[in-house]
N, C-alpha and C positions, 0 to 999 in steps of 0.2 A: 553331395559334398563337392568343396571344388577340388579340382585333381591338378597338380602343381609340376610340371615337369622341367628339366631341365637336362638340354641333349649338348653333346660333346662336339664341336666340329672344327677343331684345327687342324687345319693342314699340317700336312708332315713338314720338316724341314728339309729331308734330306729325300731322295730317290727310294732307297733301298728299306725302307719305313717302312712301309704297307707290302712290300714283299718277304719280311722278316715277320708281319704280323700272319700272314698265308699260311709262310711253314711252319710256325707252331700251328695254326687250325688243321694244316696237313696232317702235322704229326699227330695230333689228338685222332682224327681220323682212321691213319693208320692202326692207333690202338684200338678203337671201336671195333675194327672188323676180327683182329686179335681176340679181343676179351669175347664178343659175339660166340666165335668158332668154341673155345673154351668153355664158357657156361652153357652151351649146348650139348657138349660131348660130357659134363660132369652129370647134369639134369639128368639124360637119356641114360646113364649108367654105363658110358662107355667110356670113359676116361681110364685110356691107357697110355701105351708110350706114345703112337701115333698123336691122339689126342692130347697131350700135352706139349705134343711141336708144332700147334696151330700158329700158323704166321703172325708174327706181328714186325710189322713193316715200318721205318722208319726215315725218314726221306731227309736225305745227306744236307737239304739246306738250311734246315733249324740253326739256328745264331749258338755259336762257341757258348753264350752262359747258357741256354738250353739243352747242349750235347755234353756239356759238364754235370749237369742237374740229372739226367737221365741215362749216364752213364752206369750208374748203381741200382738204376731200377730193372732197365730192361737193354735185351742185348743188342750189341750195332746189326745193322746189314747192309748189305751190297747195291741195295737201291741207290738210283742216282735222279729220281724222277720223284718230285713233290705230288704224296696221295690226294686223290680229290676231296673236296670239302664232305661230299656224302657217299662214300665209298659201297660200292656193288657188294652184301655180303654174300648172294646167293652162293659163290666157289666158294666159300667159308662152309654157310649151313646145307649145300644139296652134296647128292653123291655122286652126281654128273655135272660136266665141265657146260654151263650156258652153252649155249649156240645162238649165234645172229639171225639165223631163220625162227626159233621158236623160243621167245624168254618168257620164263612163266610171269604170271602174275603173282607177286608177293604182298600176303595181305600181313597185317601186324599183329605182331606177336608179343604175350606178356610171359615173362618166368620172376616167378616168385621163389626169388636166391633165398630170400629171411627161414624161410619153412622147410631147408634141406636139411638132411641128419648133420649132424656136426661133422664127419669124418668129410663129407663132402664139403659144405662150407670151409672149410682148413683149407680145402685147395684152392677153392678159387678167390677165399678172401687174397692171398695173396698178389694174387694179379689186380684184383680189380682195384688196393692199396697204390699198387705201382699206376693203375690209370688215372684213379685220384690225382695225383701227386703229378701227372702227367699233367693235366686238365689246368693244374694252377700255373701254368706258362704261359695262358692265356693270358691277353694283354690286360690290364688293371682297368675296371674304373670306379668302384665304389672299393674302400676297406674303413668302416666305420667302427670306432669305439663308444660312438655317441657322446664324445667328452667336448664336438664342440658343433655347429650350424654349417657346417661346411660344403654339404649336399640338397641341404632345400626339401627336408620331408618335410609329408604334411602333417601338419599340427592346425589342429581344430576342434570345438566343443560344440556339437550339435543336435537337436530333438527332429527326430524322424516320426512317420506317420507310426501311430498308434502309442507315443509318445517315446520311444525306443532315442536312448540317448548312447552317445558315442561319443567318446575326446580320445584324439590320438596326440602324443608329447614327448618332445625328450626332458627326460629327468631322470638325476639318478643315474648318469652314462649311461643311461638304456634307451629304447625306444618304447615307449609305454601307448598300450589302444586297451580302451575301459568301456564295457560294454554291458548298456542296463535294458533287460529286457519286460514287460509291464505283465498285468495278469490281460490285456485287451489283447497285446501282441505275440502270446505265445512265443514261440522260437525270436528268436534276435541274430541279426549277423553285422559283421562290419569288416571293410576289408582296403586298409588306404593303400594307396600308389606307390611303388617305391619309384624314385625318382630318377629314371633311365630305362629307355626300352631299350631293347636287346635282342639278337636272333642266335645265334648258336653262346652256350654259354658256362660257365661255371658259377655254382652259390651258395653259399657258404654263410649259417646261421646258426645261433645257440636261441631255443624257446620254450617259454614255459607258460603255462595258464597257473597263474597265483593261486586261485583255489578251487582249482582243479575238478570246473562243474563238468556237468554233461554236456557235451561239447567237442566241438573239434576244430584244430588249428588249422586251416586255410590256407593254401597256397595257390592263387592262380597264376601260370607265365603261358607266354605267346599270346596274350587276351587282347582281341581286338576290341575297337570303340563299340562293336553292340553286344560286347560281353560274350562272344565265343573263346574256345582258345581250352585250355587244362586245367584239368584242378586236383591237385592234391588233398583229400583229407585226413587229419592226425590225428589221432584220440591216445589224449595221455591217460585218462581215466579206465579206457578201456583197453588198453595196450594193442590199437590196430587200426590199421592202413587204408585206404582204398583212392584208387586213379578213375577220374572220369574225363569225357570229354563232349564239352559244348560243341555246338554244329547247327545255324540257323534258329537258337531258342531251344535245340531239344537235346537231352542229357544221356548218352551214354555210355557204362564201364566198360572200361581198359584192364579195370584189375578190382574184382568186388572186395568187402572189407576184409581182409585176413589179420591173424594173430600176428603179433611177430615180440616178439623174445628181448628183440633190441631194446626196445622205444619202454625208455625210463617212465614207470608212474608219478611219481611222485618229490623229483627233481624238471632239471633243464635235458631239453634233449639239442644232440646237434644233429641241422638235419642240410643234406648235400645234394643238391639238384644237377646233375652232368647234362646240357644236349648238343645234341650234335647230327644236324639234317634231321632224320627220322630215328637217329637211337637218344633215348633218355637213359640216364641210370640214376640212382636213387639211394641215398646211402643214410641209415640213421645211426651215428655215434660213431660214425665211422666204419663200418658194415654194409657194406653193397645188400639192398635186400630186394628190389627190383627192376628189372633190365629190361626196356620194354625197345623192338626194334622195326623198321617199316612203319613208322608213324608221324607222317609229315604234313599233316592235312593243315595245320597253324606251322608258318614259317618262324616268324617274327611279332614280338606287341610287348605290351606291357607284364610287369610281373607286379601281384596285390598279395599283400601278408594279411591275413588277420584272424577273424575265429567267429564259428556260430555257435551261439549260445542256444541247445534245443530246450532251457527250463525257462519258464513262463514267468515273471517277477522276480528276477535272481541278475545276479552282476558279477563281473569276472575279471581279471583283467590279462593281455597278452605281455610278455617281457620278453623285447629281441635284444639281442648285443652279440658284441663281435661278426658284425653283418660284412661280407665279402662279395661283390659280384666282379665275373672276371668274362671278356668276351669281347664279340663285335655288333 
């Protein structure tokens, strides 16, 4: 299918533009290493008072609407220095302080927030709300209602080998992909472009599969031209998750399929993609359920919405609205 893009590139007007857009990335930053310390010390069952004064850093040059915004989420501090884009958690999660002579190797790591007892969940949803809500101070560039063309998705109605048809369309203020798959072609997938690559980011979506086959809703971001990069898969039907990752043609888990509590059967789910350098976070319905960090192996690419259909003659359709992306 053809894949339709359209990239942003105006110069700022003013100087102070692109250093005002920094220290929100700063600041988002700074909370990652925050929220990191936190859902580790809840996980490992050591959330005490120690453990609940995990730093979270906030760097004094965020723009007046940004230090107003954030004023009620999380508390000031004394830093005077803009945190870097992919902040060192290792002083966060080791119990000794790095050294210049010997830094370990940090390989990445998944927790799966969704699956904690509830008395645990209670704590940390809290902060990871406040990171959310941090995250959207990211500079704008998609907020779509679908009520008019004003971003250039693709829409197209096409027959793929084994006769496997696919139309992606706005209608209806929504984003609509209709997926028919044959008794020759078994499984069916389809997955269009949304229209803006992006490298660190916030996203923000409501989705549903109409009737709710066997199947799972699709999300790949960071995906380069030969199809490497993440993939999120969603099953409404089966109420569970699972993180992979492309790498040269070959597939593997981040986070195999788990249950989760959150993710609506039988409505819309809203689903919240966070990244940032090497930490993702993952929220369905507003619920942080997994926090994956040290995984930077895809920087930057495209992000594809859409759904695989695994029954063999059967049709489905995906329905996105109120679609958000927010970054650089």
């Amino acid at each position: 299918m053809n894949q339709q893009q359209s990239a942003s590139s105006e110069t700022p007007k003013k100087e102070n533009t692109t250093e005002i857009k920094v220290a929100k990335i700063g600041l988002i930053g700074s909370l990652v290493v925050g929220l990191l310390g936190l859902v580790s010390a809840i996980i490992s069952g050591n959330y005490n008072s120690k453990a609940a004064q995990a730093p979270i850093i906030i760097p004094m040059q965020a723009t007046q609407t940004a230090e107003a915004k954030l004023n009620s989420l999380i508390p000031s501090s004394t830093s005077t220095e803009a945190s870097p884009l992919i902040p060192d958690v290792t002083s966060i999660l080791s119990t000794e302080a790095p050294t210049l002579t010997s830094m370990p190797i940090i390989q990445p790591t998944v927790q799966i927030v969704g699956v904690l007892p509830p008395n645990q969940l209670q704590a940390i949803q809290a902060v990871a709300l406040s990171f959310s809500q941090a995250a959207q101070l990211l500079p704008l560039i998609i907020r779509d209602g679908f009520d008019t063309y004003d971003y250039g998705w693709q829409e197209f109605q096409s027959t793929f080998e084994y006769g496997i048809q696919c139309a992606a369309t706005i209608k209806d203020s929504k984003y609509s992909i209709v997926l028919q798959s044959t008794v020759t072609s078994g499984a069916a997938w389809c997955t269009p472009t949304v229209p803006r690559e992006v490298k660190d980011f916030y996203l923000s979506f409501d989705a549903q599969l109409v009737q709710n086959r066997n199947g799972e809703i699709l999300i790949m971001y960071r995906t380069t031209e030969n199809g490497d990069g993440y993939q999120l898969n969603f099953s409404q039907q089966t109420q569970t998750m699972s993180l992979l990752v492309k790498q040269n043609g070959l597939e593997s888990f981040l986070m195999q399929s788990a249950y989760l509590s959150s993710i609506h059967k039988d409505e819309e789910n809203k689903i919240n993609i966070i990244t940032l350098g090497g930490s993702h976070a993952i929220y369905i319905n507003d619920l942080l359920v997994v926090l994956v960090s040290n995984e930077d192996r895809f920087k930057e690419g495209q992000i594809k919405i859409g759904f695989y259909l695994r029954e063999a003659d059967q049709v489905d359709e995906l329905i996105i609205d109120n679609f958000e992306l927010r970054g650089n």
